[in-house]
N, C-alpha and C positions, 0 to 999 in steps of 0.2 A: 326242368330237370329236378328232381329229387333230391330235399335237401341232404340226407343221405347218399353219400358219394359225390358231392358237390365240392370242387374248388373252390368255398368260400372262403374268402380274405380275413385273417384273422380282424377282430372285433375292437381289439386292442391296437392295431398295428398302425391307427393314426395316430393315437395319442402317445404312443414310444417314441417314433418316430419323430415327432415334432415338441419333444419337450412338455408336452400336459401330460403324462401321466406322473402320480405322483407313489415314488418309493416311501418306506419307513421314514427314509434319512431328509425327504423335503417337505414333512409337515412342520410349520412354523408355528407356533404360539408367543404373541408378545410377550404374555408372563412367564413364560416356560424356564425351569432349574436346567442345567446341564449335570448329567450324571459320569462320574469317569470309576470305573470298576480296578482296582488292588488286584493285580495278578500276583499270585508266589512267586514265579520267575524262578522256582527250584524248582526238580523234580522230586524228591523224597524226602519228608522232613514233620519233624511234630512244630506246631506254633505254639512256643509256650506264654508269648504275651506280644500284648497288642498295642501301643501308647498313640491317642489318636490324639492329645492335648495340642501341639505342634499346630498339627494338620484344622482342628476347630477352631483353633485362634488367629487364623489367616480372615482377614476382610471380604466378607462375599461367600463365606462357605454358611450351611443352611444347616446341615445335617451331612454325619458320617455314622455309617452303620456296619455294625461289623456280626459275628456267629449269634452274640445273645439275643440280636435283631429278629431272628428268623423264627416264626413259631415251632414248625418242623421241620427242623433241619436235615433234610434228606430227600432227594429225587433220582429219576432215571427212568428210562420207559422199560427196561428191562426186568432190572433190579434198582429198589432205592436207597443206590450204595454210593452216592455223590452226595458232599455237603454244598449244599446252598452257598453257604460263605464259611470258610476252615476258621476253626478258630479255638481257642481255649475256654468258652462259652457255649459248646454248642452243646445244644440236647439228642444230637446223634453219636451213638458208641465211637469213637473214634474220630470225629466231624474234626480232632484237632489235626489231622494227620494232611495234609497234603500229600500228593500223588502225582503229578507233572506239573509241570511247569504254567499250564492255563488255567489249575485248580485257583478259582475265587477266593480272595479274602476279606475285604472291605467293599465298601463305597462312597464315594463323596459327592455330594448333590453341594452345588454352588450357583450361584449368580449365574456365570458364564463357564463355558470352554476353557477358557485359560485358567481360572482360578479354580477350577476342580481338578486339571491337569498338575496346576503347581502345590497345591495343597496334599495331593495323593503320594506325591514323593515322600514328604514331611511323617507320614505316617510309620511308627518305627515298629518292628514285627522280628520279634524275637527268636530264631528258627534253630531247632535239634534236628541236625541234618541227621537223615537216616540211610541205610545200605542203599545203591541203587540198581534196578534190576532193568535193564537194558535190553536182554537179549534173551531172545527163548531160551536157549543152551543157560544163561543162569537161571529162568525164571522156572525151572525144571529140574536142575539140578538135588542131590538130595538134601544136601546142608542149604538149601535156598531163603533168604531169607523171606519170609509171609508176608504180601503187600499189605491184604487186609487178614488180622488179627484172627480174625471169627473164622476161617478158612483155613482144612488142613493142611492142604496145599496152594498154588499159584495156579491150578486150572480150575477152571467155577465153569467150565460145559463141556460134553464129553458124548459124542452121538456115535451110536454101534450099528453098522450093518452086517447082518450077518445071513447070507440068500447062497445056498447050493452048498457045494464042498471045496476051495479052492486049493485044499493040499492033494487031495487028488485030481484033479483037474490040469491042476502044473506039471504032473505025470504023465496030463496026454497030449503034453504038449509041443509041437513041433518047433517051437522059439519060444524065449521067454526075453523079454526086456525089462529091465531095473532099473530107475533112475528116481534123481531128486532134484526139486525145483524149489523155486524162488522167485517171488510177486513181489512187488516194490510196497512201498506205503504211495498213496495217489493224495496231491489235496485237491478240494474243490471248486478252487479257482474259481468261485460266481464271481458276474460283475459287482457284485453290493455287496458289498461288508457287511456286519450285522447290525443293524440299528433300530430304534424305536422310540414311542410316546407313549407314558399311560398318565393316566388322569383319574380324578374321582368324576363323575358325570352328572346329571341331575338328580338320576335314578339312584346315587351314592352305589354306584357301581364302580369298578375298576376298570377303565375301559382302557386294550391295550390296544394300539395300531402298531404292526410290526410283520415280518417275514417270516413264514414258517410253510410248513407242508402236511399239517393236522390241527386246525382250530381248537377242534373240541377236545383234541388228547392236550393241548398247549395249554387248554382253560382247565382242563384233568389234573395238568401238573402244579400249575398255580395257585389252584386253591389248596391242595392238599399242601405246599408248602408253607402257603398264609393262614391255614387252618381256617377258613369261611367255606361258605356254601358254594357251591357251582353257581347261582343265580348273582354273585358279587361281583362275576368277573367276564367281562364281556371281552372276547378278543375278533380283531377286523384282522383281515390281513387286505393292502393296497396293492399293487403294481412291485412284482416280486423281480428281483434283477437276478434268478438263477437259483436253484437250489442240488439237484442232483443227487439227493438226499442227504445233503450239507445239513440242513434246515431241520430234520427231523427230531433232533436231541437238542435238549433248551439251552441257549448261549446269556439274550437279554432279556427272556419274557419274565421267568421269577424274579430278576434283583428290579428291574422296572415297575414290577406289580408293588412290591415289598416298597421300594421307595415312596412310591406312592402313595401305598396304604398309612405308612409311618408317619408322612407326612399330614395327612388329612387328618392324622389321632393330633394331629398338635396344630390343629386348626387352620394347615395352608396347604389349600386347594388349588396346587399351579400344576401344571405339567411337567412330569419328569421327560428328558428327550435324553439320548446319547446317541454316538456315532463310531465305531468301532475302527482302527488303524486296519491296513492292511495285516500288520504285523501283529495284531489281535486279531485279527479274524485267522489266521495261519495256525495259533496258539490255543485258541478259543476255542475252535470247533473239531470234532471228530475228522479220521482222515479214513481212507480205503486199508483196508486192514493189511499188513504184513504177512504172506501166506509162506506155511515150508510145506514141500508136498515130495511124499516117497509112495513112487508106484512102482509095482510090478504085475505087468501083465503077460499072456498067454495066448499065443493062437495053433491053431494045427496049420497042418502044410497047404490046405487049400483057402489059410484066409482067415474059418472062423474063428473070431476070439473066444475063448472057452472059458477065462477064468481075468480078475481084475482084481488086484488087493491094494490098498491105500494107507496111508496114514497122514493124516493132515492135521496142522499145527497153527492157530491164526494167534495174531498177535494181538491181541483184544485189549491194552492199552491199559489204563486207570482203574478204568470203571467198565462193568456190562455191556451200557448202553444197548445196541441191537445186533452183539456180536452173535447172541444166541440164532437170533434169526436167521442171520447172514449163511454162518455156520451152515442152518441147516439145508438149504440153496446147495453150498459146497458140499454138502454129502451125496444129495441127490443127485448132483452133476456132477458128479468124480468119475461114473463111467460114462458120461458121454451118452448121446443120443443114439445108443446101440442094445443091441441084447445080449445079454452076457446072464448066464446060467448061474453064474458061480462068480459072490463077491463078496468081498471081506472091507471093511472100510472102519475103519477109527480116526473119528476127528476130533478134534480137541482146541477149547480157548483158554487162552491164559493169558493172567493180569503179569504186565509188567510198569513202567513208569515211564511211560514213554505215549505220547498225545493219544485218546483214548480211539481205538475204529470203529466204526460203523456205517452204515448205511453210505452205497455211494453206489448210484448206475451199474447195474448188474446183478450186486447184491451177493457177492458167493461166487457168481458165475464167471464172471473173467476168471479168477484163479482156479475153479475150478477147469475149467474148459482149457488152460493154457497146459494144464495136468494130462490131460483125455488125449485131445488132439497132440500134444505131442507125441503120447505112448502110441496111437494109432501112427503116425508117420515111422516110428521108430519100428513098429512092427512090420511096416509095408516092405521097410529096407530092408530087414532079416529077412521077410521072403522074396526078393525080389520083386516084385508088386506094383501097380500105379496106387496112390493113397487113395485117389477117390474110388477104385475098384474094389479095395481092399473096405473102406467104408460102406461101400452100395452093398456089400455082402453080410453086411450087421448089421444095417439101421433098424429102426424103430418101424413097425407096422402099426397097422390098427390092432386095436386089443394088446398092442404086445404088456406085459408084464415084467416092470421097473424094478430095481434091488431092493427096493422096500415093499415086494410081493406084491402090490394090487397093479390094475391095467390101466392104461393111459386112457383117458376121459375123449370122449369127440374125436373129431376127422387127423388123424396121426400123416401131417404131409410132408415130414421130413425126407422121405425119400423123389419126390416130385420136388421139394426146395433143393438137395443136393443137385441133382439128375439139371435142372435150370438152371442151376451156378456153374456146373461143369462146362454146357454149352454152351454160356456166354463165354466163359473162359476161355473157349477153346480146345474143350476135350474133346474125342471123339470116342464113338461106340465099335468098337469092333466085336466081331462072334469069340472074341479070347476075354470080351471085357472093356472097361476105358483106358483109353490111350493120353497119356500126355504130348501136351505140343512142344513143337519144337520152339524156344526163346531164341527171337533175333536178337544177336550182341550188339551192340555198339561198336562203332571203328574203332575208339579208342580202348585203348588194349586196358589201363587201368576202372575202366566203367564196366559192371559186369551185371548179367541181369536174370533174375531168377522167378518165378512164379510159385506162390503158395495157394493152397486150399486148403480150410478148416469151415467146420459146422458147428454146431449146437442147438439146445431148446431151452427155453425159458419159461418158468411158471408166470403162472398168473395170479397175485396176493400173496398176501404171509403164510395162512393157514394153519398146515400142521397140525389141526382142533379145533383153529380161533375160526370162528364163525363169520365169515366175511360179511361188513355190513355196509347198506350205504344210504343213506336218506334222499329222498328231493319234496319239492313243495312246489302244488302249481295252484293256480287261481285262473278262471276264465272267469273272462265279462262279454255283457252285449244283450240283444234283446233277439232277434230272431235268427243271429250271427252271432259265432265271436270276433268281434271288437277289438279285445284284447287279452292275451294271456299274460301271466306275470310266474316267475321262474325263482325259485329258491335256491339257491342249494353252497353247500361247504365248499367243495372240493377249489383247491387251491389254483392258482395260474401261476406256474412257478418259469414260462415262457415255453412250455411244450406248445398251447394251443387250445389247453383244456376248454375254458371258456365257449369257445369259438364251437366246439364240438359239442358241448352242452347246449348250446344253440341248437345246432344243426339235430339232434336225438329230440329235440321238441319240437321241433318245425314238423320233423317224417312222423313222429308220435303224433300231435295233434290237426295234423292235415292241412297247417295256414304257413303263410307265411316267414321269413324271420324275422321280415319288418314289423309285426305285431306281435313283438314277443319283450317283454319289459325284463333284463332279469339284474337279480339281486345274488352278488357271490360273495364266499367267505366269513361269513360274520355269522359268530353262536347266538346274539340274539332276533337273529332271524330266520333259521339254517337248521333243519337238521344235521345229527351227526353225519360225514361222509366216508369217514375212515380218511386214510392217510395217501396223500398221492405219492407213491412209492408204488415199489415192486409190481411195474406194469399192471397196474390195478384200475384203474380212474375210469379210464373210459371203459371196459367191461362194465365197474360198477356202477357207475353214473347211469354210462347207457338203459343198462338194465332201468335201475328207479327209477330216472325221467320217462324212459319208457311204459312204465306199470303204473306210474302215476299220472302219467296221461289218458292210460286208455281207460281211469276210474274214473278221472275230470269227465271222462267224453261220456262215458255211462249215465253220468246224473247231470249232464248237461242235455241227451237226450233224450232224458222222464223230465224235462223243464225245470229242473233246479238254478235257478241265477239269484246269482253270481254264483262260482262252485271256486270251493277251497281242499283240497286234498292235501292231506301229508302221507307219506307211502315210505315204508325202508324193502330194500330188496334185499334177500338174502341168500345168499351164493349156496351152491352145493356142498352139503358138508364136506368136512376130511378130518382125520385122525392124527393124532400123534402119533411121536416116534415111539415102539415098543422099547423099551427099556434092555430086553433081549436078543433081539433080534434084530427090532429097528424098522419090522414089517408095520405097515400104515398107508393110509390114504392120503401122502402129503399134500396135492393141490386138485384144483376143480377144472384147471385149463391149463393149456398152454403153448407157447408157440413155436416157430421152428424157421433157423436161418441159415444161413452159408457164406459163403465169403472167398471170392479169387482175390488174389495180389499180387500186381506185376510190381518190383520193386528192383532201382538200382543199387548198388553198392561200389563207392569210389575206392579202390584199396588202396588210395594215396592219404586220402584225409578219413575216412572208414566213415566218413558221410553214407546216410542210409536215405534215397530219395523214395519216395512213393510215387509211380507213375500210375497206373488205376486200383482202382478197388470197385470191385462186384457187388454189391451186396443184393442177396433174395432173400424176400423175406414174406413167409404167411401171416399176414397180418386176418383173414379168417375176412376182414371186409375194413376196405379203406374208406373210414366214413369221410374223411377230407384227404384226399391224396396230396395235396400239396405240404400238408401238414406229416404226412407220413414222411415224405421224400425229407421235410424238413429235420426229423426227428434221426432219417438215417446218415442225412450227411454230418447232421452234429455229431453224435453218437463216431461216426467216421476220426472225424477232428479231434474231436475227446480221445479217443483209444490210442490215436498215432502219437499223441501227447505223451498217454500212459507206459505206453511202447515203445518210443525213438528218444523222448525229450526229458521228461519230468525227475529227475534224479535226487528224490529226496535225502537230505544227509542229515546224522545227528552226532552229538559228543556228549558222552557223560548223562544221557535221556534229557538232553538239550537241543530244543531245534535251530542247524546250524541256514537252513532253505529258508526263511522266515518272509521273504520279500522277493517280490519279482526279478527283481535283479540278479538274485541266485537262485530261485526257484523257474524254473522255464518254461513257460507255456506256447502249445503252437501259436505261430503269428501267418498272416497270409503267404510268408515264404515256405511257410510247413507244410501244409495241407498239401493231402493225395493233388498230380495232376489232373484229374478226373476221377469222379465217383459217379458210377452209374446206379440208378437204384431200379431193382426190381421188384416189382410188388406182386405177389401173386393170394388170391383169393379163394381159399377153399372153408368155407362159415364152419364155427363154431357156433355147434347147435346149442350148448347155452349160451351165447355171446349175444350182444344185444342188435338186433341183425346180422349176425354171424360172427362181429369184431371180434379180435384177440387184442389181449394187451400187446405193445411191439416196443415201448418207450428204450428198451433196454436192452432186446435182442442183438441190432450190430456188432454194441461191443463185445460178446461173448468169444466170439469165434477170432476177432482181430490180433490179436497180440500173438498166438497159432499159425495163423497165415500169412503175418506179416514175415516171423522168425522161419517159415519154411521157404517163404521166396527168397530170404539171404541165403540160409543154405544150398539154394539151387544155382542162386549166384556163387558161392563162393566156398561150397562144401564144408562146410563149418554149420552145427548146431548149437543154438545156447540155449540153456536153462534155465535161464532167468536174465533180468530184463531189468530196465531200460537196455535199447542197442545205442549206446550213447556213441561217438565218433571214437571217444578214444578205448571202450570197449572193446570193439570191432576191429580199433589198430594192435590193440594187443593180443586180440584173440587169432589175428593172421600175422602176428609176429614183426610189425612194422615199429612198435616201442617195445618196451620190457612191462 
């Protein structure tokens, strides 16, 4: 068989399994310092002084660093509008200001665990509590107080679409629906907290071992805070316990590097290690952003939608970080994988003081999509209508032409991904149109059961302008064969399967085996750059370079060059920014297309929401390892119903009150759908690298839509926003107050 499309056993999946592989948090060094990080524990406040006397004069402590530590005090992959460590020292405009409660302030390197732990108390930190801005409604407000100074306002990203005419449009229209939603904050719940080891090396390098999901942007951020060269700082990443793009914004890499370096100026070359609480990683790290969303849409009397106008609001936390990104995902998806002539969309982020958002599974696309598909069901009702009829009458074709005016790139199969989610469901076609089926009840009169449908698409990369790039490196040996090949490359194993898959794109690239294939992942001084595994990117781009840099190996291994060394970057089809006017542009180079039935019960005793099946189809354009797809869809499944049924983030005062599992909820094997069926279907994406599309993040788009339409089928009740937590559900059918 073809290593392409092969069921191969991930590569990794012995050594998880059995305890060798090894995370951040189980490299040991005998000499190694323990490092424990100075949280603010405020949300809003200047640090006007710092007394770290106490905390040095405990037995066992090595070194405590605080703002003056830092060369460049300032980071962020967006904007470098994060202080390194807050402090009354630092040489960033405002670095003294804290901003949530996870904003950094010191460090303590000691002996052990416990004496950096007890020494970090002792540190006394002098705080001018400032206004706190909680809530969009203040952080918008006109008298609002300014989180950051340099800013006229509390929104710092602002995206216009602006395609047809929708005031007249609304004129021709046979229904109009207005509504406002509401997206939760989601955390990332990895198994691994954040932890790490950096060290000076022989090379008097910095070398870090830790978790992330961008090496080279992680050594990008590093050095520019340490003010050295890229070549000082080498970063590995080992056996990642989950990321979701938790990982993508720096939690331990800079204050670990920094410790490091500080130390090695003063002549002691040990190991900095730390290991991060649950209740620091909760604090620590970026969460799925807070979304308000006000749509009003249009259809005429036979269906087609005519007109879509948006305003969207994300709650983009501290600091930037990749809300800008995110954002732009949610613009793009605000009308749904449909054709709509006529759209008006404003979206907007703004700082508040409350844990900073970003990146997480979907990127934009859950809330946008919980926006789309619900106007689409809300519109089917106005005309009396089945939803998926009312959808097969707008999707997306080939060529068709998106609110940001250019045309969808390659094979547009969302209408063959609907049309095979219907059927599995249990639609049928009749000459009037699709038919919904009829839901067997349950005997019991309070168990009631509803079926949803929703769809979407999802890009493939950031883009926007940014030029998609992705390195690989290969080497063949042998003398009248190859013998062996040897495999480079960044791109992270954050437990998708990447790995595993980069295999398999050199095996069908070089025509041998996987058994003769040597490879080396992660690490900058081995690796070119890969770009970031996010935004359903990876294996498009990987595929691509391992594929391009194979078939150069195979060209100068065929004119008799041995051994052969190739470095190759591949780089993706352009695309454009957002017009500043308009908002017309070429935002992405691919991308793919899902759907989603959900049969679902609801107990209107306990307003328990159970999941009996979920559908999911998904054009994945070519399932290089299908087991790994299926894998990717039933997690994605789990994740969502989390996002959707369970996860009820809560805060006081821009305090998080969820900080630990015990009040934060995640699904456990009682959660999870009864059944997830997945379906894969295969139509290539002619730039894909044998057709692939990115899929890592399709399922969830559509979920949280389809789940909230199969309550309503049960129980006639529509909600806005979400979690459908038990006691939601009782109050929204009137069984509490």
């Amino acid at each position: 068989m073809s290593p392409v499309g092969d069921r191969l056993p991930r590569i990794d999946a012995y050594d998880k399994v059995t305890g060798k592989a090894r995370y951040p948090g189980d490299f040991q060094f005998s000499d190694a310092l323990y490092m424990q990080v100075v949280f603010a524990r405020r949300p809003s406040a200047i640090v006007r002084h710092i007394d770290t006397t106490k905390a040095e004069a405990v037995e066992g402590v090595v070194k405590v660093l605080t703002s003056k530590d830092v060369p460049n005090n300032g980071y962020g992959l967006g904007v470098k509008d994060q202080p390194v460590l807050c402090g009354p020292d630092s040489n960033m405009p405002d670095g003294d200001h804290v901003r949530f409660e996870g904003d950094q302030v010191a460090l303590v390197i000691a002996e052990t665990e416990q004496i950096a732990k007890k020494a970090a108390k002792l540190i006394e930190i002098e705080f001018e509590d400032l206004p706190i801005i909680e809530t969009l409604d203040q952080a918008l407000a006109e008298d609002a107080y300014i989180l950051h100074p340099k800013m006229e306002t509390n929104i710092f990203h602002h995206n216009i679409i602006r395609h047809g005419n929708v005031e007249e449009a609304f004129k021709r229209c046979a229904v109009v629906v207005e509504h406002e939603y509401n997206t939760p904050v989601q955390e990332h719940a990895y198994l691994q907290p954040e932890a790490g080891v950096a060290y000076v090396d022989e090379e008097d390098r910095i070398t870090l071992i830790v978790g992330g999901q961008w090496t080279h942007e992680d050594q990008g951020q590093v050095t520019h805070a340490l003010n050295i060269p890229l070549e000082r700082v080498r970063v590995i990443y080992p056996a990642i316990g989950g990321a979701f793009g938790g990982r993508e914004d720096m939690s331990v890499q800079i204050v670990l590097c920094l410790a490091a370096m500080r130390l090695s100026e003063k002549g002691i070359r040990r190991p900095v290690k730390t290991v991060w609480s649950r209740e620091e990683s909760i604090i620590g790290h970026h969460k799925r952003h807070h979304y308000r969303l006000w749509a009003k849409w249009g259809a005429d009397v036979n269906g087609k939608i005519l007109a879509a106008e948006s305003k969207i609001y994300a709650d983009g936390g501290a600091y930037v970080y990749t809300s800008g990104k995110v954002l732009g995902n949610a613009t793009l998806l605000a009308t749904g994988p449909y054709d709509i002539e006529n759209v008006s969309t404003d979206a907007y982020c703004v700082y508040t003081n409350n844990i900073p958002g970003g990146a997480f599974r979907g990127f934009g696309g859950p809330q946008a999509a919980f926006m789309a598909e619900s106007q689409v069901d809300k519109l089917a009702q106005a005309l009396g209508m089945d939803p998926v009829e009312l959808r097969s009458r707008n999707l997306f074709k080939d060529g068709s032409i998106i609110s940001m005016g250019s045309p969808l790139p390659g094979k547009v199969s969302i209408r063959e991904v609907v049309e095979r989610a219907a059927i599995e469901g249990g639609w049928e076609k009749s000459e009037t149109g699709w038919v919904k089926p009829e839901v067997k009840q349950s005997e019991l009169a309070h168990i009631r059961r509803g079926l949803g449908f929703a769809c979407g698409y999802k890009n493939i990369g950031f883009s926007y302008g940014y030029r998609e790039n992705c390195g690989a490196t290969i080497e063949l040996f042998g003398d009248s064969e190859i013998e062996k090949a040897v495999l480079y490359h960044a791109g992270a194993e954050v437990g998708q399967g990447a790995h595993t898959v980069f295999l398999q794109f050199a095996a069908e690239s070089l025509g041998i085996p996987e058994e003769k294939i040597e490879a080396h992942f992660s690490d900058t001084a081995t690796s070119l750059n890969s770009g970031s595994v996010s935004a359903s990117r990876m294996t498009f781009m990987a595929g691509n370079a391992i594929k391009e840099a194979s078939q150069k190996a195979l060209e100068l291994w065929h004119i008799g060059q041995r051994p052969v060394r190739v470095e190759h970057t591949y780089w993706a089809p352009a695309t454009s920014s957002l017009d500043k006017v308009d908002g017309h542009c070429v935002p992405n180079f691919a991308y793919g297309y899902v759907a989603e039935t959900v049969l679902a019960e609801v107990n209107t005793q306990t307003g328990e929401v159970i999941l009996r099946e979920v559908i999911c189809t998904d054009d994945v354009g070519k399932a290089i390892n299908p087991a790994l797809v299926e894998g990717q869809i039933e997690g994605a499944v789990v994740q969502a119903a989390g996002y959707t049924l369970l996860e009820n983030w809560k805060q006081r005062d821009g305090m998080a009150l969820t900080k630990e599992f015990s009040t934060y909820l995640i699904p456990t094997i009682l959660d999870i759908p009864d059944r997830v069926k997945s379906v894969i279907l295969e139509y290539p994406d002619p730039a894909g690298p044998y057709g692939a599309r990115g899929m890592g993040e399709m399922p969830y788009l559509p979920f949280a839509p389809a789940v909230i339409s199969a309550v309503e089928d049960a129980i006639g009740i529509r909600f806005d926003s979400f979690p459908l937590t038990a006691e939601r559900v009782l109050r929204a059918i009137g069984k509490i107050d």
